[in-house]
C-alpha positions as CSV (number, residue, x, y, z in Angstrom):
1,X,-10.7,12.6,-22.4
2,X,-10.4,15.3,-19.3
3,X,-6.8,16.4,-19.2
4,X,-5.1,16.5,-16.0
5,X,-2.5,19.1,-16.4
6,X,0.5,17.9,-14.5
7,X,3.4,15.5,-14.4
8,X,4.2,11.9,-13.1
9,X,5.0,12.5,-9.3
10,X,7.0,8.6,-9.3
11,X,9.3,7.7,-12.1
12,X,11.2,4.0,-12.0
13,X,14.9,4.4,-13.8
14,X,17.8,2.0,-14.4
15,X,21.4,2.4,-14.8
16,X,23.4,1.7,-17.6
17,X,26.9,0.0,-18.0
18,X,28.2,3.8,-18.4
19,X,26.5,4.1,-14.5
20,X,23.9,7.0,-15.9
21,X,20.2,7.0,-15.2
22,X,17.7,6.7,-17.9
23,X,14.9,4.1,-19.1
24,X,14.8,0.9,-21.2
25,X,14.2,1.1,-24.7
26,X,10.9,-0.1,-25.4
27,X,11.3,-4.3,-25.8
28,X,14.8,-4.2,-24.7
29,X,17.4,-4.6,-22.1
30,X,19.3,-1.3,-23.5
31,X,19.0,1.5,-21.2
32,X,18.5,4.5,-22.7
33,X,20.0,8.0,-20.5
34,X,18.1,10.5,-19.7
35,X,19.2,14.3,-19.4
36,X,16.1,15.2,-18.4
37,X,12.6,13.8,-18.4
38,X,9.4,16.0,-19.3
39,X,7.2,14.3,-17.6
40,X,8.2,14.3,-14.5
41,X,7.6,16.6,-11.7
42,X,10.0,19.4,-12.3
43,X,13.4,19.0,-10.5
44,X,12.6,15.6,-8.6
45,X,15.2,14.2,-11.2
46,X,18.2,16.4,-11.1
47,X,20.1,14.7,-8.2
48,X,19.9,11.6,-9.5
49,X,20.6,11.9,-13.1
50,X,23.6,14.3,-12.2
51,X,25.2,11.4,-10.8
52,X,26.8,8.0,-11.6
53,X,24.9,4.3,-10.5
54,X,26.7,1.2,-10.1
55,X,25.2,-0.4,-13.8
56,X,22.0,-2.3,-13.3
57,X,20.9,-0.9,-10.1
58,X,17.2,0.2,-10.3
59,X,16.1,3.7,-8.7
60,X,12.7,4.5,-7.4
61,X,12.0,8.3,-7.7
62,X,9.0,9.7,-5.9
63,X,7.6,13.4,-5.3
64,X,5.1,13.5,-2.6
65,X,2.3,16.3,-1.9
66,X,4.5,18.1,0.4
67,X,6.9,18.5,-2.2
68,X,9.0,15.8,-0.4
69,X,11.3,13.7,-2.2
70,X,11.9,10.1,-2.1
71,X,14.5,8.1,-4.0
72,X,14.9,4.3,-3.2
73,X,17.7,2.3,-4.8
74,X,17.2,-1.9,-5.8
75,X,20.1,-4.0,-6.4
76,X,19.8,-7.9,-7.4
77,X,22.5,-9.7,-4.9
78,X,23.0,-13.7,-5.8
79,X,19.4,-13.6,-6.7
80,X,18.0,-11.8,-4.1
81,X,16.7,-8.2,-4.3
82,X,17.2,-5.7,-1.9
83,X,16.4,-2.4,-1.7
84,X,18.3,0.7,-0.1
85,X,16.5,4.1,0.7
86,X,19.0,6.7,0.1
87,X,16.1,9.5,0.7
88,X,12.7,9.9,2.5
89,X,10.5,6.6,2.7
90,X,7.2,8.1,4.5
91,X,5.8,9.8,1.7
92,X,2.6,12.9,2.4
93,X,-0.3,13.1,0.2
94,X,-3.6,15.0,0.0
95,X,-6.6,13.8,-1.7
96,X,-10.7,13.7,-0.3
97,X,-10.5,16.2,2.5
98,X,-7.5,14.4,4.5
99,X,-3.5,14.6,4.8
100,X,-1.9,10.6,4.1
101,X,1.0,9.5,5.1
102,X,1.8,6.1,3.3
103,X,5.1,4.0,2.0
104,X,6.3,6.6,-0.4
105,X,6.6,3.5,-3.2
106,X,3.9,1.9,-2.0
107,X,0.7,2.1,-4.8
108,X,-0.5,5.9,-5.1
109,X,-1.8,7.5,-7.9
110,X,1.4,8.3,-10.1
111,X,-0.3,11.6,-11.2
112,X,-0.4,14.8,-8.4
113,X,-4.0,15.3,-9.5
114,X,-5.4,12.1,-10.4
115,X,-6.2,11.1,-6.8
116,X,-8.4,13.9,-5.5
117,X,-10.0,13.6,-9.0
118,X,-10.8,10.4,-8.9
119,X,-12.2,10.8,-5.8
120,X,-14.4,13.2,-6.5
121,X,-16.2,11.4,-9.5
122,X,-16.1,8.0,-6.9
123,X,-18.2,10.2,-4.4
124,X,-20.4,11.8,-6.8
125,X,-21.3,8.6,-8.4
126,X,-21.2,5.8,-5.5
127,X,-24.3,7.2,-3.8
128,X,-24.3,4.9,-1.2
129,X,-26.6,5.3,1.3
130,X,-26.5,6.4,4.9
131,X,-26.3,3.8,7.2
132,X,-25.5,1.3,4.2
133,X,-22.7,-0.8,3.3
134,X,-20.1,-0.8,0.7
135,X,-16.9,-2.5,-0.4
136,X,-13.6,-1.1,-1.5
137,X,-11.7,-3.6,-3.8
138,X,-8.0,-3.2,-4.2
139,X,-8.3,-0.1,-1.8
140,X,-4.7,0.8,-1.7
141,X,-4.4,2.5,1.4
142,X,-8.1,3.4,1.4
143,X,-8.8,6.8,-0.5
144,X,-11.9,5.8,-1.7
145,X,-12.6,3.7,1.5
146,X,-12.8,7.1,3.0
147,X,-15.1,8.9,0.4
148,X,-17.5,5.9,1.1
149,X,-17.1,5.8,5.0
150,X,-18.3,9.5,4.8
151,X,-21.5,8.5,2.9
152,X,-22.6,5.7,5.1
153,X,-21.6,7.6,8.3
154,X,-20.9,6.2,11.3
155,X,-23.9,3.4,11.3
156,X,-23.0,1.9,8.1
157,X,-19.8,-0.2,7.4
158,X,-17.5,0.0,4.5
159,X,-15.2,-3.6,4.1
160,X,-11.4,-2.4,2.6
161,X,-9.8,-5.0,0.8
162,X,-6.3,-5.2,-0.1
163,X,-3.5,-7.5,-0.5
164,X,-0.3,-5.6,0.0
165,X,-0.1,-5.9,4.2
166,X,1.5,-2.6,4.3
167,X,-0.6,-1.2,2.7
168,X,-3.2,-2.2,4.9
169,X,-1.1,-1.0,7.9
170,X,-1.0,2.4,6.1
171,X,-4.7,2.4,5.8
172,X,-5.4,1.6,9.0
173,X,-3.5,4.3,10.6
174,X,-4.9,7.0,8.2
175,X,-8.7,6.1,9.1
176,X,-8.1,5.3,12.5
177,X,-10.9,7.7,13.0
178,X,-13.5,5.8,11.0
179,X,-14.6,2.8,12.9
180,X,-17.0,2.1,10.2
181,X,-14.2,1.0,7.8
182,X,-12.8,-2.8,8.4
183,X,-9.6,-4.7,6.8
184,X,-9.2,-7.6,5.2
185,X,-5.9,-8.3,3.2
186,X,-6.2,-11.3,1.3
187,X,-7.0,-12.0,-2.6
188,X,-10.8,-10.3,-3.4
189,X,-12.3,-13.5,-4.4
190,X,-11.4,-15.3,-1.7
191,X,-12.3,-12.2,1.1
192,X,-15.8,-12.0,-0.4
193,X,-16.4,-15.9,-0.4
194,X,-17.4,-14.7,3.6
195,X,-18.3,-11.1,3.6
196,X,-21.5,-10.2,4.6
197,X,-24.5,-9.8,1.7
198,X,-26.1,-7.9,0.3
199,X,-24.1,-4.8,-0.2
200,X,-25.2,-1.0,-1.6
201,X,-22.1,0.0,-3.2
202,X,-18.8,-1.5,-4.9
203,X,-16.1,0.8,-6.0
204,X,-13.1,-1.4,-7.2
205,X,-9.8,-0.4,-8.2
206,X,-8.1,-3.0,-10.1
207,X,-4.5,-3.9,-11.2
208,X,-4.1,-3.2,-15.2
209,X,-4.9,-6.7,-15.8
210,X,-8.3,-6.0,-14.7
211,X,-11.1,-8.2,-11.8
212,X,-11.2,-11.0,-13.9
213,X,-14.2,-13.5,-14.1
214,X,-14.2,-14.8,-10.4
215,X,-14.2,-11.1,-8.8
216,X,-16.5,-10.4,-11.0
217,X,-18.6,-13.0,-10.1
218,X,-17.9,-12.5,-6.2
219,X,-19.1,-8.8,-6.7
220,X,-22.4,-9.6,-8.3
221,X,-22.8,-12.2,-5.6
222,X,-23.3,-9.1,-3.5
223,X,-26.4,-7.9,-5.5
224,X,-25.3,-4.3,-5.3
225,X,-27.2,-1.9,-6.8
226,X,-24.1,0.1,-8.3
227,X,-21.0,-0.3,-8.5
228,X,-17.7,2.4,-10.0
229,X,-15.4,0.8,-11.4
230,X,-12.1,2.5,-11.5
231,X,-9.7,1.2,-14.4
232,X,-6.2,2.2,-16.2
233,X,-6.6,-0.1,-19.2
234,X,-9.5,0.5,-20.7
235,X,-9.7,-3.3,-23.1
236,X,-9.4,-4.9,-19.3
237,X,-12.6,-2.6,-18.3
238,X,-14.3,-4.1,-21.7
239,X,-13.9,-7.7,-20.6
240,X,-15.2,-7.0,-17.3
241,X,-18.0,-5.2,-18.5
242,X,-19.1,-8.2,-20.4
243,X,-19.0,-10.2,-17.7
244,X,-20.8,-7.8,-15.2
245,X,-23.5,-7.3,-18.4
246,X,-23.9,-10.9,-18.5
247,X,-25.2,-10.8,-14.9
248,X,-27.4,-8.3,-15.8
249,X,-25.2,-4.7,-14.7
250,X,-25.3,-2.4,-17.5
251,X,-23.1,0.7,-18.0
252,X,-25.0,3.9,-16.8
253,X,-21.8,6.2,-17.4
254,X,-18.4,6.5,-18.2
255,X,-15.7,9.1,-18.2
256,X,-11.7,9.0,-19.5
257,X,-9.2,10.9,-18.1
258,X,-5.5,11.6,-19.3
259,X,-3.8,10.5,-16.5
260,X,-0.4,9.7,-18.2
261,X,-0.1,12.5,-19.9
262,X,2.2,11.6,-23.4
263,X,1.8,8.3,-23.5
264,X,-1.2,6.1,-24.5
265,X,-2.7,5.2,-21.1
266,X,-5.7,6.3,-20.8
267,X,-7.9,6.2,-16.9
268,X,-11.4,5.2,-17.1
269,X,-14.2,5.3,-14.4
270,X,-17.5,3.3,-14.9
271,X,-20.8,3.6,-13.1
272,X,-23.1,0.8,-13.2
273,X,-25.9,-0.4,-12.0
């Protein structure tokens, strides 16, 4: 595995009955303080481990690439949760040649270096061809929907698709200037059902649960001639790549990446064709 020597930029923490920050216990409800948490990017913690919680709320730490920090406090009221930002919200990031600015607990990669490195090995293996097409599954806010838009240039098309509408917002503001690149937010499956066919290139960034059968199946539809498959559970990638080698994609390469550092998690990209 390639070892990406930093710490987690977002951290989620919980308040005990005693009010202090810290984690659950692993399979359990008991909340475990923290003094301090190696892991994390130095000093984004202090503040809010210095202080008392009301017990049970839920905090949402986040350093950005500015060195910004975000903290973001959820509370369960009669059933309902609601969320309080006590610090930041717009969070800054840099990754594939261009400044972000997204929802700072919106999805971005939890480790400072794992987007711009990820991005790198998503433009040196997608390929896809000037004037081409491509499509960007689960794009997030669009990082690699940007390293794609750059391949094709401005005759080809790349299709985003994401289901969180703010992150689509976010990612339509932050490639404003690449007409080439079109929403959709909606489920991937049910987007593709209508997309226009055949396509070059897929990159696809799935939840840890992985595509599943019927994305699967609505990628090869597609006929693309490779597709990079970015994953952070690498027994969901196995599943998936039986089903994409079942349709005839083998797996042309494959590199890990420690992207969690002390924990088991490992970060996978696939190229296949």
């Amino acid at each position: 595995a390639e070892l990406l020597l930093r710490a987690r930029a977002a951290r989620r923490l919980v308040a005990g009955q005693d009010g202090r920050a810290g984690l659950r216990a692993h399979h359990s409800h008991r909340v475990v303080p923290l003094e301090k948490c190696p892991i994390a990017v130095p000093g984004a913690l202090d503040d809010v481990l210095a202080r008392r919680w009301r017990p049970g709320a839920e905090l949402e730490v986040t350093s950005d690439g500015d060195g910004g920090r975000h903290v973001r406090e959820l509370s369960t009221v009669r059933g309902k949760v609601r969320a309080r930002q006590l610090a930041g919200g717009v969070a800054v990031q840099h990754a594939a040649g261009r400044d972000w600015r997204l929802d700072a607990h919106g999805f971005w990669q939890v480790h400072p270096a794992a987007a711009p490195t990820l991005a790198a090995v998503v433009a040196e293996w997608a390929e896809a061809p000037a004037g081409g097409s491509a499509w960007d599954l689960y794009a997030g806010v669009g990082l690699f929907a940007s390293v794609l838009a750059s391949q094709v240039g401005p005759s080809g098309r790349v299709l985003a698709v994401e289901s969180g509408r703010r992150a689509v917002s976010d990612g339509e503001r932050n490639l404003a200037d690449l007409p080439q690149v079109s929403w959709q937010a909606g489920r991937v499956e049910h987007v593709l059902a209508s997309a226009p066919k055949p396509v070059d290139v897929v990159v696809l960034d799935p939840p840890r649960k992985g595509a599943g059968k019927a994305v699967v199946e609505s990628i090869v539809a597609g006929s693309p001639d490779r597709i990079v498959y970015v994953a952070c559970d690498p027994a969901a990638l196995a599943r998936d790549l039986a089903t994409f080698a079942s349709h005839g994609y083998s797996l042309t390469d494959l590199r890990a990446f420690d992207a969690f550092p002390m924990t088991h998690h490992v970060e996978c990209v696939a190229l296949l064709s």
